[in-house]
PDB file with one MODEL, atoms N, CA, C and O in Angstrom:
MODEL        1
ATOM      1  N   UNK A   1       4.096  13.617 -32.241  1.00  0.00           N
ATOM      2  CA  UNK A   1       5.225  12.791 -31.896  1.00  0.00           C
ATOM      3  C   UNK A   1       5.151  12.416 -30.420  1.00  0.00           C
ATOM      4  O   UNK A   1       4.831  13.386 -29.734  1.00  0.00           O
ATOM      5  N   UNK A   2       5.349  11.312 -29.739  1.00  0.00           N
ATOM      6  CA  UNK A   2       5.700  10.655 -28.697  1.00  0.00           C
ATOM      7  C   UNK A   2       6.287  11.661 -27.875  1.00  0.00           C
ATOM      8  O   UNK A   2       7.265  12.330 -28.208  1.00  0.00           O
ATOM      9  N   UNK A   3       5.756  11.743 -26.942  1.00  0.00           N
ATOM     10  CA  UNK A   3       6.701  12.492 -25.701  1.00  0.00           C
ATOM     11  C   UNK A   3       5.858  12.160 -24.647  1.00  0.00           C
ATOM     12  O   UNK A   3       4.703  12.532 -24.440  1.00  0.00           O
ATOM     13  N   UNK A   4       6.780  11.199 -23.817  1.00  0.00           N
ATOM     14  CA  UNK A   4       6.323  10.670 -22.475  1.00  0.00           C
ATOM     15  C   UNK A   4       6.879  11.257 -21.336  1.00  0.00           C
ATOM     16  O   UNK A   4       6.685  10.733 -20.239  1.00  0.00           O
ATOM     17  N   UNK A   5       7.493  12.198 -21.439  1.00  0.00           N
ATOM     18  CA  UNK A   5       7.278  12.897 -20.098  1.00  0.00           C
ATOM     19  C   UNK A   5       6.151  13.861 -19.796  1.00  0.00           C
ATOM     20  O   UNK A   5       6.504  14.616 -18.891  1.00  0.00           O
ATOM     21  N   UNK A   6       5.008  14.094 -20.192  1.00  0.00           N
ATOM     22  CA  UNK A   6       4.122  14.663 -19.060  1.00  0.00           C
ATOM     23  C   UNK A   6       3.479  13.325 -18.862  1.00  0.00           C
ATOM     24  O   UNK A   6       3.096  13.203 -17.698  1.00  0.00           O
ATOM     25  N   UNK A   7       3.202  12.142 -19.714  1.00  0.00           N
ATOM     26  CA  UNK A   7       3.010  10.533 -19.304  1.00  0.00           C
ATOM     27  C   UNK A   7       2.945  10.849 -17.720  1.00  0.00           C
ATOM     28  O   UNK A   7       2.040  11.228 -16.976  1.00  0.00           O
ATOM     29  N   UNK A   8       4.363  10.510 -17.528  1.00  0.00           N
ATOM     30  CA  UNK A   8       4.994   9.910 -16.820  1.00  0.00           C
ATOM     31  C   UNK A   8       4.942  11.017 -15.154  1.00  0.00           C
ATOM     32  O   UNK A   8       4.632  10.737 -13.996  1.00  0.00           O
ATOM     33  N   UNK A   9       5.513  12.565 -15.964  1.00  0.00           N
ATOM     34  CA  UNK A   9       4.925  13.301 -14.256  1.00  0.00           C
ATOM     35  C   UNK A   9       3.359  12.586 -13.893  1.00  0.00           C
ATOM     36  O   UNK A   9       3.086  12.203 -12.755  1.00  0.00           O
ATOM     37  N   UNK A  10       2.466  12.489 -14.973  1.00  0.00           N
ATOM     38  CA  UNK A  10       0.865  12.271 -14.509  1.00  0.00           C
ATOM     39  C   UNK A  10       0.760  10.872 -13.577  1.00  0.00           C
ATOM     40  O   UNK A  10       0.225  10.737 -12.476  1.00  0.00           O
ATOM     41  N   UNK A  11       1.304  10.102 -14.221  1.00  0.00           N
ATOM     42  CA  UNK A  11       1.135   8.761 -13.801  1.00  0.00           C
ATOM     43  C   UNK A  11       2.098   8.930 -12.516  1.00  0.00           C
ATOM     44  O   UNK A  11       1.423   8.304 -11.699  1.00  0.00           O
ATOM     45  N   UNK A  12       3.117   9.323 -11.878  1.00  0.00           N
ATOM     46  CA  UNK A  12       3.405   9.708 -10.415  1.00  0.00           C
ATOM     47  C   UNK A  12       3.048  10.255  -9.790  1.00  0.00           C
ATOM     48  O   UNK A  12       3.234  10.094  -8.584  1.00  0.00           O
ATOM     49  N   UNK A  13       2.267  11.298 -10.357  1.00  0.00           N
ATOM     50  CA  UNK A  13       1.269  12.328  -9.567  1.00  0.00           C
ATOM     51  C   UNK A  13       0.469  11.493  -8.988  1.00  0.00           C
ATOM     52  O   UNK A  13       0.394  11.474  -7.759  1.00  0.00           O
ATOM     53  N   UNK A  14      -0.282  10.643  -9.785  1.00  0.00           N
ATOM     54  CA  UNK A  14      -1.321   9.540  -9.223  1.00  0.00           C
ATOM     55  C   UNK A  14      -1.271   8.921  -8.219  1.00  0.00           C
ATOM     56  O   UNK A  14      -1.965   9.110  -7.220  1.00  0.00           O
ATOM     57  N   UNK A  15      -0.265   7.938  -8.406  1.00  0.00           N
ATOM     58  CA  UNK A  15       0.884   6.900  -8.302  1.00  0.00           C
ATOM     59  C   UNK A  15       1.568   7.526  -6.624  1.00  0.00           C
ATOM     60  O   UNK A  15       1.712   6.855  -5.602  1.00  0.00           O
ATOM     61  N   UNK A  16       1.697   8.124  -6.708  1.00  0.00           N
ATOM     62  CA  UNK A  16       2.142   8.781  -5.103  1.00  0.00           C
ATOM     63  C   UNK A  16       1.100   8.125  -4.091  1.00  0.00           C
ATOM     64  O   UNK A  16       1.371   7.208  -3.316  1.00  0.00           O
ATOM     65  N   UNK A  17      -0.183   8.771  -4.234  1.00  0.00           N
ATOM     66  CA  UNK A  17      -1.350   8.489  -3.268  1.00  0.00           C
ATOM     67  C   UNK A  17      -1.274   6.820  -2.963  1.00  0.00           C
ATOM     68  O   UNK A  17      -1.753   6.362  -1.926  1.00  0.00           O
ATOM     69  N   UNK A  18      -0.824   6.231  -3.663  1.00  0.00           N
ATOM     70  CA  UNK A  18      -0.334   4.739  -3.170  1.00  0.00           C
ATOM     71  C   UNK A  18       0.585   3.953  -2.925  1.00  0.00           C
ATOM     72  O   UNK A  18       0.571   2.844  -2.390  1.00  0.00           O
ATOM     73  N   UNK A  19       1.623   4.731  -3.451  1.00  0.00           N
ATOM     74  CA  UNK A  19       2.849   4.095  -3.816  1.00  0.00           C
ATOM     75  C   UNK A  19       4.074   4.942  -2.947  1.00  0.00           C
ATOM     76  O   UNK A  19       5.157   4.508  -2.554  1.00  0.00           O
ATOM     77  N   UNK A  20       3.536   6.190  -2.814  1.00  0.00           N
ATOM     78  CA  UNK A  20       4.392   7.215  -2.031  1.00  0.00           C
ATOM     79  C   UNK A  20       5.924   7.364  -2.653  1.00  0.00           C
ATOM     80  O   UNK A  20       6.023   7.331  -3.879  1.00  0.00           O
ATOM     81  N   UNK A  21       6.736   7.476  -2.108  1.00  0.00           N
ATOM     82  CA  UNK A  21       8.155   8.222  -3.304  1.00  0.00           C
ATOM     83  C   UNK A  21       8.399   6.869  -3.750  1.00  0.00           C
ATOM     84  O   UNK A  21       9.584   6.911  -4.079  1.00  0.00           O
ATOM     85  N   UNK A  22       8.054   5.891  -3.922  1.00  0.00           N
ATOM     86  CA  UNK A  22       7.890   4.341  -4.742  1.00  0.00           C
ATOM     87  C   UNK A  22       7.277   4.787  -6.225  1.00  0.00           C
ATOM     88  O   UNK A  22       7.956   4.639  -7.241  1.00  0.00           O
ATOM     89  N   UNK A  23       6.183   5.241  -6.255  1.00  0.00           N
ATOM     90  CA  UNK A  23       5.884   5.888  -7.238  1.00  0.00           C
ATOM     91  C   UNK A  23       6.460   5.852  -8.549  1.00  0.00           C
ATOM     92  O   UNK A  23       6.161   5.295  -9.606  1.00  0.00           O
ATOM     93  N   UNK A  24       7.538   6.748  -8.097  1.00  0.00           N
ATOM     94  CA  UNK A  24       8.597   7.282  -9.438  1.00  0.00           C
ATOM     95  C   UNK A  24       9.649   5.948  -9.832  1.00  0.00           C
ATOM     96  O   UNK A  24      10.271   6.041 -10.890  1.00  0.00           O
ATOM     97  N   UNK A  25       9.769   5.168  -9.292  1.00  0.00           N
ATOM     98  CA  UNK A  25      10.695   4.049  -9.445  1.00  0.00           C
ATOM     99  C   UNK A  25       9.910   3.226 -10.465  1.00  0.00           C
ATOM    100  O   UNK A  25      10.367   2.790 -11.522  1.00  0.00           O
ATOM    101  N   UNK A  26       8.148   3.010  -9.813  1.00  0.00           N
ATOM    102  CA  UNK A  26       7.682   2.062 -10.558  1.00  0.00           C
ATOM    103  C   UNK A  26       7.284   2.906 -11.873  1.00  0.00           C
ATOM    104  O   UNK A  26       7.157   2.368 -12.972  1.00  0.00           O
ATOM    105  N   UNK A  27       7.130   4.063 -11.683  1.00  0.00           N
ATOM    106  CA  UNK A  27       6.727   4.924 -13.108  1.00  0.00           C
ATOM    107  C   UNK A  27       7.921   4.202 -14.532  1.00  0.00           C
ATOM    108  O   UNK A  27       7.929   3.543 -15.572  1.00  0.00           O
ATOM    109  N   UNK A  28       8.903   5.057 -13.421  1.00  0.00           N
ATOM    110  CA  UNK A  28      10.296   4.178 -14.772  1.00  0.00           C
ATOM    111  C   UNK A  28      10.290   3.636 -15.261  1.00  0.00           C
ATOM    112  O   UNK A  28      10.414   3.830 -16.471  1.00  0.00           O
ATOM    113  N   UNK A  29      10.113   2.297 -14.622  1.00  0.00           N
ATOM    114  CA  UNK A  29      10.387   0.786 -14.839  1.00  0.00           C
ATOM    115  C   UNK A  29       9.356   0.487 -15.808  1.00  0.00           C
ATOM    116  O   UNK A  29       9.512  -0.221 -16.803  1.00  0.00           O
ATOM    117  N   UNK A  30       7.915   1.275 -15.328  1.00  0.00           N
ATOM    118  CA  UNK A  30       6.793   1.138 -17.102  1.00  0.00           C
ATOM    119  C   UNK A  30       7.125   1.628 -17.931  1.00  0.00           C
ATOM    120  O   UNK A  30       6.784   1.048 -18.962  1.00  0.00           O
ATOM    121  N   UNK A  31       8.051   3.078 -18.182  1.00  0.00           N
ATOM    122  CA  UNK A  31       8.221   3.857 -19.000  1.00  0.00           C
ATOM    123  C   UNK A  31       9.119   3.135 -19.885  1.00  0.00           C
ATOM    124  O   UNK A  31       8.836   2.942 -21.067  1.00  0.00           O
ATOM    125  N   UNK A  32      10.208   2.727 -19.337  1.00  0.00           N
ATOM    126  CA  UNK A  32      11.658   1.810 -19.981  1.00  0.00           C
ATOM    127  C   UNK A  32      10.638   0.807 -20.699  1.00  0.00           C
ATOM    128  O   UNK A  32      10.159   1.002 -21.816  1.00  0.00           O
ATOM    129  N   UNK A  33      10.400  -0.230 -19.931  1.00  0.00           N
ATOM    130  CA  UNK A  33       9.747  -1.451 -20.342  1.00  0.00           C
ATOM    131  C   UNK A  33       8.692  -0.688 -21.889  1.00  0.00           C
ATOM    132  O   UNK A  33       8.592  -1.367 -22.911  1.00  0.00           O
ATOM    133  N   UNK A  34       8.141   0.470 -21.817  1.00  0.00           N
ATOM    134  CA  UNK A  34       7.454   0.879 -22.745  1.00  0.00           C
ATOM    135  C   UNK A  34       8.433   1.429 -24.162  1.00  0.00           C
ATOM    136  O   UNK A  34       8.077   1.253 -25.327  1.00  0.00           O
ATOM    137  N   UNK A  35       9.370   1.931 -23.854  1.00  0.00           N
ATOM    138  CA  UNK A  35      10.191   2.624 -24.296  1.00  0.00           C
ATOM    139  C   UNK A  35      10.846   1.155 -25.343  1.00  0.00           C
ATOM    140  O   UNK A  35      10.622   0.978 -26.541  1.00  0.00           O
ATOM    141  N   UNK A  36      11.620   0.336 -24.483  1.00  0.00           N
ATOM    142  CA  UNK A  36      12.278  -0.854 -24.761  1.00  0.00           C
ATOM    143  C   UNK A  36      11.452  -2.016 -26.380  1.00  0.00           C
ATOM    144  O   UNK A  36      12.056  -2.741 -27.171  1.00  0.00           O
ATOM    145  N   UNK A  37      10.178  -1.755 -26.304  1.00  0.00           N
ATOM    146  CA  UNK A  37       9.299  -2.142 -26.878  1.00  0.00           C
ATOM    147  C   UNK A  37       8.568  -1.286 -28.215  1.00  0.00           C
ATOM    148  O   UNK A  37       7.942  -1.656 -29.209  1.00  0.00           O
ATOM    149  N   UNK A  38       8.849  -0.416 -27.864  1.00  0.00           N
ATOM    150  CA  UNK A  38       8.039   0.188 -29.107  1.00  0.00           C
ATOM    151  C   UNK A  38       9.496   0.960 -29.806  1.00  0.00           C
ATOM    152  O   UNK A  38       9.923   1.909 -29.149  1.00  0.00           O
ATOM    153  N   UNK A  39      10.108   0.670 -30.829  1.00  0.00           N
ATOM    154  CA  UNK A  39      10.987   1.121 -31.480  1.00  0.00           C
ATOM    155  C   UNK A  39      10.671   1.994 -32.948  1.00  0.00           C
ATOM    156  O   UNK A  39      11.304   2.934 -33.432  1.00  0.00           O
ATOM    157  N   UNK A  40       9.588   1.380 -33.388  1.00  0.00           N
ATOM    158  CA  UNK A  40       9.021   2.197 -34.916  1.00  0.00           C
ATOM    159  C   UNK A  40       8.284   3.928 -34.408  1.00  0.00           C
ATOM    160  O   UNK A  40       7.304   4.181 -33.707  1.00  0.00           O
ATOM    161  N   UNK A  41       9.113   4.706 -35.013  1.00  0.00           N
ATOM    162  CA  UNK A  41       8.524   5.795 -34.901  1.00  0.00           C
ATOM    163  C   UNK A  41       7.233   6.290 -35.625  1.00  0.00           C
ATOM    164  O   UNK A  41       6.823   7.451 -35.598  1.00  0.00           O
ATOM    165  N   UNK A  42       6.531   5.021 -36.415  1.00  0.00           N
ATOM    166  CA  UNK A  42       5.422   4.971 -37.291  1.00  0.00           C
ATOM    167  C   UNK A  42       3.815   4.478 -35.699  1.00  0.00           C
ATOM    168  O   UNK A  42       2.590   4.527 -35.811  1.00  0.00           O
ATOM    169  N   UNK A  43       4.591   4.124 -34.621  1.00  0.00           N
ATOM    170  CA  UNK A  43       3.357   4.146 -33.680  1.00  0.00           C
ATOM    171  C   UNK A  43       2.642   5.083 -33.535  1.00  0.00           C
ATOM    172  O   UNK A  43       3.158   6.149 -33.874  1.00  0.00           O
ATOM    173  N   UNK A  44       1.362   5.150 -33.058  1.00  0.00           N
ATOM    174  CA  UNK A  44       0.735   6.286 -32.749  1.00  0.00           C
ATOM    175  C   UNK A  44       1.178   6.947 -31.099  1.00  0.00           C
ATOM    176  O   UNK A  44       2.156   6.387 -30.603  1.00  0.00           O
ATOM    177  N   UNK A  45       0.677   7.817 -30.442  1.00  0.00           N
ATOM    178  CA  UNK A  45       0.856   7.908 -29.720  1.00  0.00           C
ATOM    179  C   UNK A  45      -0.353   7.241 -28.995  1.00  0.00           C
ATOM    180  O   UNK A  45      -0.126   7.222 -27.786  1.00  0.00           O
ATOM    181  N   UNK A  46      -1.169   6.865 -29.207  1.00  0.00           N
ATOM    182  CA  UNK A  46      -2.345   6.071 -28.280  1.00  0.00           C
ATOM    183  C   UNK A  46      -1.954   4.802 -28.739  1.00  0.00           C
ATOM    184  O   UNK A  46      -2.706   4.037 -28.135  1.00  0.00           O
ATOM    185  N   UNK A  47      -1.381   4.284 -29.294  1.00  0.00           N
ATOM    186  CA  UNK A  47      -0.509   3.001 -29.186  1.00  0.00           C
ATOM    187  C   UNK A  47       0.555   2.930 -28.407  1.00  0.00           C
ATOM    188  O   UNK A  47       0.867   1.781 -28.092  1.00  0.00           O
ATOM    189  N   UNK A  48       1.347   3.956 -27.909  1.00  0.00           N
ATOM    190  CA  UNK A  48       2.330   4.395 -26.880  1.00  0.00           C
ATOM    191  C   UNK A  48       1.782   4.118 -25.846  1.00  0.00           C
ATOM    192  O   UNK A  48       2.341   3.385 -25.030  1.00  0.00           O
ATOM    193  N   UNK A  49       0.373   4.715 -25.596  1.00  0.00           N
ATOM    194  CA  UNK A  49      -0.335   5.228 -24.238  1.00  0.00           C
ATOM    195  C   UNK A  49      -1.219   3.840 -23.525  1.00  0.00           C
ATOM    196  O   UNK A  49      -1.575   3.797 -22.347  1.00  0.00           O
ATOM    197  N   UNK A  50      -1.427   2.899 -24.420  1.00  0.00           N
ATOM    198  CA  UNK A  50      -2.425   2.149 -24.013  1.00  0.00           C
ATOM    199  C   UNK A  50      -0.562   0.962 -23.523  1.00  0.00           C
ATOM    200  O   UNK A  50      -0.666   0.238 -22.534  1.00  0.00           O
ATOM    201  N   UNK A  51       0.467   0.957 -24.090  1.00  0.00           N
ATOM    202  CA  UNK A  51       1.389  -0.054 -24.177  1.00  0.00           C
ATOM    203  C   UNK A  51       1.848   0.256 -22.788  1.00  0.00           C
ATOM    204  O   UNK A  51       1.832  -0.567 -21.872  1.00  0.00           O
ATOM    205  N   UNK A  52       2.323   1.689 -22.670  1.00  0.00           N
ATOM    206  CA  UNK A  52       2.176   2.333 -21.270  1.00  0.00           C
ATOM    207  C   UNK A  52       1.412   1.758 -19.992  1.00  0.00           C
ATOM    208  O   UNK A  52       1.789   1.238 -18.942  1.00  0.00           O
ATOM    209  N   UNK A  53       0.515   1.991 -20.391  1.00  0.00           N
ATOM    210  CA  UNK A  53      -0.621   1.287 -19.216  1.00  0.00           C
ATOM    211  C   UNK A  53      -0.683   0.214 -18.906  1.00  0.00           C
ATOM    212  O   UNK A  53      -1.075  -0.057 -17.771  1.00  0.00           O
ATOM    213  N   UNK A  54      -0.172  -1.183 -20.165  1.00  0.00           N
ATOM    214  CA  UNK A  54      -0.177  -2.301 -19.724  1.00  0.00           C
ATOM    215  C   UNK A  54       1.187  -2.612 -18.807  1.00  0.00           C
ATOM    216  O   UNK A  54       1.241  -3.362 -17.832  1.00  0.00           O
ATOM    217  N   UNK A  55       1.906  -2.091 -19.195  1.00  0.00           N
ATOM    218  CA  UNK A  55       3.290  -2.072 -18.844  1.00  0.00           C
ATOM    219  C   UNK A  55       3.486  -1.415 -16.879  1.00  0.00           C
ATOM    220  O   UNK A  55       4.329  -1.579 -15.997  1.00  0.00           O
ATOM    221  N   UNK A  56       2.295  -0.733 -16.991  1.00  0.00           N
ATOM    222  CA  UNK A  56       2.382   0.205 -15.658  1.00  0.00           C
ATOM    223  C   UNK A  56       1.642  -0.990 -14.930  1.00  0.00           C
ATOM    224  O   UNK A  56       2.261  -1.468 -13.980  1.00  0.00           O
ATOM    225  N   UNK A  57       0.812  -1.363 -15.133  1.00  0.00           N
ATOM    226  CA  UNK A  57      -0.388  -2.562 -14.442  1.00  0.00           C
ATOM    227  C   UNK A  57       0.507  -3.542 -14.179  1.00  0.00           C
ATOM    228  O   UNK A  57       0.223  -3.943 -13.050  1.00  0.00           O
ATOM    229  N   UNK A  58       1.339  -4.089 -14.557  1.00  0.00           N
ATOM    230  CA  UNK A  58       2.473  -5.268 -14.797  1.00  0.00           C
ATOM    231  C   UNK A  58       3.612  -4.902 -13.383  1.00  0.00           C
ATOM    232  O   UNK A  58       4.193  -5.738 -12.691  1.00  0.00           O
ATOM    233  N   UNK A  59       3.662  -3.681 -13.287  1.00  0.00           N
ATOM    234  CA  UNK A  59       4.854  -3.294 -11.956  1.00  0.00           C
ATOM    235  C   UNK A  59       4.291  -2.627 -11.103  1.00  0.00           C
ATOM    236  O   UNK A  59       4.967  -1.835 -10.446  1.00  0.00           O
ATOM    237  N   UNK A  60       2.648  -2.777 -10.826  1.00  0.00           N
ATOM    238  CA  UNK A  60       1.984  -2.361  -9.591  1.00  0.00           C
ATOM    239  C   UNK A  60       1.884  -3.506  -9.035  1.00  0.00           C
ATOM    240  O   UNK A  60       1.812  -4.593  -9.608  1.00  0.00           O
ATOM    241  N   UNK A  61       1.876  -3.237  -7.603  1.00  0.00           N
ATOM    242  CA  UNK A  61       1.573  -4.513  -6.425  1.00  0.00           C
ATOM    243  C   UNK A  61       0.237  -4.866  -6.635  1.00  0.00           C
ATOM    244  O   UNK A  61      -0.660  -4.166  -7.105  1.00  0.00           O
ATOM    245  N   UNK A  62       0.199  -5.854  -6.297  1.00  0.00           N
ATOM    246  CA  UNK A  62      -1.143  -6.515  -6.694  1.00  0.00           C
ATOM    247  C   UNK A  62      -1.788  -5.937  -5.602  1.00  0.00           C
ATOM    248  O   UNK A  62      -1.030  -5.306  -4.865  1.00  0.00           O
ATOM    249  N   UNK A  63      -3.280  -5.971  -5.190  1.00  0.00           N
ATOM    250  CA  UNK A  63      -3.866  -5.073  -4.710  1.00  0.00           C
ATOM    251  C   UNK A  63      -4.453  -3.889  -4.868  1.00  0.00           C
ATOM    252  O   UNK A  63      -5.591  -3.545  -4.548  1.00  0.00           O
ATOM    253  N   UNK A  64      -3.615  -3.302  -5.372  1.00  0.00           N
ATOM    254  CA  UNK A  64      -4.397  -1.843  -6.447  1.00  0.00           C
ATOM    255  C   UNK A  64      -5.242  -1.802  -6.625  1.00  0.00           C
ATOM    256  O   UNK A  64      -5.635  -2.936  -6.898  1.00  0.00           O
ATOM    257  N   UNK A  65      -6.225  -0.894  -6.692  1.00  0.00           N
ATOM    258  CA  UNK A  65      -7.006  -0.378  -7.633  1.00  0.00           C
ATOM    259  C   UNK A  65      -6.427  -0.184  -9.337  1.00  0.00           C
ATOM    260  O   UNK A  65      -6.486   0.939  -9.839  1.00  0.00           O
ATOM    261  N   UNK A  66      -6.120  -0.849  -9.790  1.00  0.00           N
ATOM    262  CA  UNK A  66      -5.610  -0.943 -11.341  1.00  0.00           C
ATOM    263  C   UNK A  66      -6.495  -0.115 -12.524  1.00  0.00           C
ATOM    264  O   UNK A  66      -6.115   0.771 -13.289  1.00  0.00           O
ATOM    265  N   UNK A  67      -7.634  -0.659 -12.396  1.00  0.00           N
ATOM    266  CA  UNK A  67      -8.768  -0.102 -13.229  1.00  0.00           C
ATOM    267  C   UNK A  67      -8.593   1.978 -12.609  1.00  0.00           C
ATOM    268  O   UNK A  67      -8.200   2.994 -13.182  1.00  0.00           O
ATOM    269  N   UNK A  68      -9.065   1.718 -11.397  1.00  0.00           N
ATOM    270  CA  UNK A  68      -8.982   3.237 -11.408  1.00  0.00           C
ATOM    271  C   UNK A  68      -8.048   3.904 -11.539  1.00  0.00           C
ATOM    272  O   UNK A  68      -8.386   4.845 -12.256  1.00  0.00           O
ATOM    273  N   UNK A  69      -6.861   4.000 -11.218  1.00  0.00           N
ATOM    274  CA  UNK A  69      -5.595   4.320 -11.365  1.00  0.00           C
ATOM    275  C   UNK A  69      -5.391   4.406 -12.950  1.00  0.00           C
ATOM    276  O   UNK A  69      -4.691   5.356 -13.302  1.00  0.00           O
ATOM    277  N   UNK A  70      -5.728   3.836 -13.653  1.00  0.00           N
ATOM    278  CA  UNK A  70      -5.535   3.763 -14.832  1.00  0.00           C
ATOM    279  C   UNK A  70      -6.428   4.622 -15.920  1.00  0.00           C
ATOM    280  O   UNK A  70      -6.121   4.952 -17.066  1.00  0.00           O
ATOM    281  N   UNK A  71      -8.035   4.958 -14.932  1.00  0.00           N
ATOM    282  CA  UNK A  71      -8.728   5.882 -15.674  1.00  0.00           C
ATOM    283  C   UNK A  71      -8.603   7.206 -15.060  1.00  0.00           C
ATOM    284  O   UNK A  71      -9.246   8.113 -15.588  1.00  0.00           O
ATOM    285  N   UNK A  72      -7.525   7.606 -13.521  1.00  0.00           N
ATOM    286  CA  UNK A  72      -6.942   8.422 -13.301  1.00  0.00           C
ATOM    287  C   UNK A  72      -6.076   9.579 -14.425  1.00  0.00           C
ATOM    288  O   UNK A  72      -5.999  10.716 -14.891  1.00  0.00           O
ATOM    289  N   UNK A  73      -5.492   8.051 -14.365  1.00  0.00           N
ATOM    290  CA  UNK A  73      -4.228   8.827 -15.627  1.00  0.00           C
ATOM    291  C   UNK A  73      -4.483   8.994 -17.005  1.00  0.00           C
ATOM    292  O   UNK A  73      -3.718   9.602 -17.754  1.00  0.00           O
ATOM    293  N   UNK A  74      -5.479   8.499 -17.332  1.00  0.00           N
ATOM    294  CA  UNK A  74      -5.949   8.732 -18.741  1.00  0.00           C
ATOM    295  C   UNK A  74      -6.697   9.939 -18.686  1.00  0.00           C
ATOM    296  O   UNK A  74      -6.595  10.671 -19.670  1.00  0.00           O
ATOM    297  N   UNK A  75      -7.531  10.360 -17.615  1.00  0.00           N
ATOM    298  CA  UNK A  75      -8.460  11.308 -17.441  1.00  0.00           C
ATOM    299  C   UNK A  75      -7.482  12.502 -17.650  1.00  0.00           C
ATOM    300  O   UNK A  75      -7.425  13.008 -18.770  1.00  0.00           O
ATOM    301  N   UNK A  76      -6.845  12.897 -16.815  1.00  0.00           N
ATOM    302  CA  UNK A  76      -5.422  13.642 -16.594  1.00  0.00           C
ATOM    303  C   UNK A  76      -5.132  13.706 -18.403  1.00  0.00           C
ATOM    304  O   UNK A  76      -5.634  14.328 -19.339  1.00  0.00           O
ATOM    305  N   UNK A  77      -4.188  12.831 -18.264  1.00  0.00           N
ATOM    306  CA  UNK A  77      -3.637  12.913 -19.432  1.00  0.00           C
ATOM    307  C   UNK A  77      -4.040  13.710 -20.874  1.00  0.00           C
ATOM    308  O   UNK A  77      -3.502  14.358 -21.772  1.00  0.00           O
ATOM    309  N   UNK A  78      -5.262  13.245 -20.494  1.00  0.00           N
ATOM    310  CA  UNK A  78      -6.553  13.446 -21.709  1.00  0.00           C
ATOM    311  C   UNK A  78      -6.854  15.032 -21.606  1.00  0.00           C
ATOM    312  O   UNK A  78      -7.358  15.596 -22.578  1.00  0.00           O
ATOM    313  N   UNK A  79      -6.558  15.724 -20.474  1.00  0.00           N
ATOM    314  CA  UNK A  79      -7.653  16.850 -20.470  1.00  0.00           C
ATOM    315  C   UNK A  79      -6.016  17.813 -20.435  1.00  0.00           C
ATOM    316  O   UNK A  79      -6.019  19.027 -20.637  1.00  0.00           O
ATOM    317  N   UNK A  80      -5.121  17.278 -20.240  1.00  0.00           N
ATOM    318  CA  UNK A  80      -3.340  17.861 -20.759  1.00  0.00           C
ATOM    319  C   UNK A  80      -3.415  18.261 -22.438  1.00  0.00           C
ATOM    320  O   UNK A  80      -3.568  19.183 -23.239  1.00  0.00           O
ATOM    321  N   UNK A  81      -3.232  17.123 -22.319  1.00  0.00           N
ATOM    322  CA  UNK A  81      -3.381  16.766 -24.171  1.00  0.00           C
ATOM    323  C   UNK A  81      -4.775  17.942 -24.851  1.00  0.00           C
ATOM    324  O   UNK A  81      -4.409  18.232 -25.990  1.00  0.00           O
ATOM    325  N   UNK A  82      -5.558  18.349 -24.676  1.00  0.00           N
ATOM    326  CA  UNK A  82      -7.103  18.621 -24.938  1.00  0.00           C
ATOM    327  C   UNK A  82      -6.670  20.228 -24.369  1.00  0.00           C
ATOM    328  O   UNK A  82      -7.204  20.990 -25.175  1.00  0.00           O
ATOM    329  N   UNK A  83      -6.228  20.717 -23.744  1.00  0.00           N
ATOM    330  CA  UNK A  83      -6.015  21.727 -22.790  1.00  0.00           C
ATOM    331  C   UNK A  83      -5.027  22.818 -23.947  1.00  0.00           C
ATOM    332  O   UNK A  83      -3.888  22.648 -24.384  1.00  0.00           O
ATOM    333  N   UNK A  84      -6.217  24.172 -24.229  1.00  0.00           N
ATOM    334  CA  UNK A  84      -4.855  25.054 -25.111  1.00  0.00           C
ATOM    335  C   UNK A  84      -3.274  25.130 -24.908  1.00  0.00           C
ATOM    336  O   UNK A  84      -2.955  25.269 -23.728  1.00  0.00           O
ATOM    337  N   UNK A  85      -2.563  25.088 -25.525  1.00  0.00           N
ATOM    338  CA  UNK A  85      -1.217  25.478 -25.278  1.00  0.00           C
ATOM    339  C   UNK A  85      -1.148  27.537 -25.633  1.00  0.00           C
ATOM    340  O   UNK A  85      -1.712  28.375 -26.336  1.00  0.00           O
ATOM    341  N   UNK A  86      -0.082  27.445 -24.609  1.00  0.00           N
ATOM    342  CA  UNK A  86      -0.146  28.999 -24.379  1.00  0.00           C
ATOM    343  C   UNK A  86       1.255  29.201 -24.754  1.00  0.00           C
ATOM    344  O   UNK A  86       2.257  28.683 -24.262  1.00  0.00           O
ATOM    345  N   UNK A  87       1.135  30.160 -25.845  1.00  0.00           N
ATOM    346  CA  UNK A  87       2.722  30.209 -26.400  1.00  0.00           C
ATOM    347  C   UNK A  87       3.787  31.060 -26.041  1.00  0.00           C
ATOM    348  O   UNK A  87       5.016  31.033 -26.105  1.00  0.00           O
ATOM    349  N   UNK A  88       2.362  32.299 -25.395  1.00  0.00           N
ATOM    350  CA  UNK A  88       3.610  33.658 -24.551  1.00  0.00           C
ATOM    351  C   UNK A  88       3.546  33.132 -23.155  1.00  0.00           C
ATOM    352  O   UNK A  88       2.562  32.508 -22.758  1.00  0.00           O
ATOM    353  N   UNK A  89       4.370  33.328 -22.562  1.00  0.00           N
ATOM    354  CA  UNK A  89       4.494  33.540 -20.962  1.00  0.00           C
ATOM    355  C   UNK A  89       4.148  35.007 -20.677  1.00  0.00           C
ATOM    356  O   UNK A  89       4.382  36.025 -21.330  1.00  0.00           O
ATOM    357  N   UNK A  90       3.306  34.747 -19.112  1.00  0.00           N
ATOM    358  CA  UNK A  90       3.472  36.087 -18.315  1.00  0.00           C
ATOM    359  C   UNK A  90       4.277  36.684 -17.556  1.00  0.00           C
ATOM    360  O   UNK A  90       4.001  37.801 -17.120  1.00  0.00           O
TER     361      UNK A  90
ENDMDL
END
């Protein structure tokens, strides 16, 4: 199931190094705009993730590095997602 908040910490984590506490504003504004758009809970979540990204590219300043920033957060994302979940705490 869809859950865009670690998305979204990743993509500000990034997103800082250029954008600085701007970051989190423009994170939103992709997230909503992503959110606003995909209503069928029959999407995948890599149909979420790629709608995400276009949506994030769309409210960066032009100038960017777009491409990298974008295989930033997928990289991230990817190795979250891929990464055991640990069910006890220490």
């Amino acid at each position: 199931m869809w859950n865009p908040d670690p998305l979204t910490a990743i993509a500000t984590r990034v997103l800082v190094e250029y954008l600085g506490v701007a970051a989190q504003f423009v994170v939103e504004d992709a997230m909503d705009a992503t959110t606003a758009t995909d209503h069928s809970p029959l999407v995948s979540d890599e149909v979420h993730l790629r709608s995400f990204l276009i949506n994030l590219a769309q409210h960066l300043p032009s100038g960017l590095p777009i491409e990298r920033i974008r295989q930033q957060i997928l990289a991230q994302y990817t190795a979250q997602a891929s990464a055991p979940h640990n069910s006890t705490k220490k």
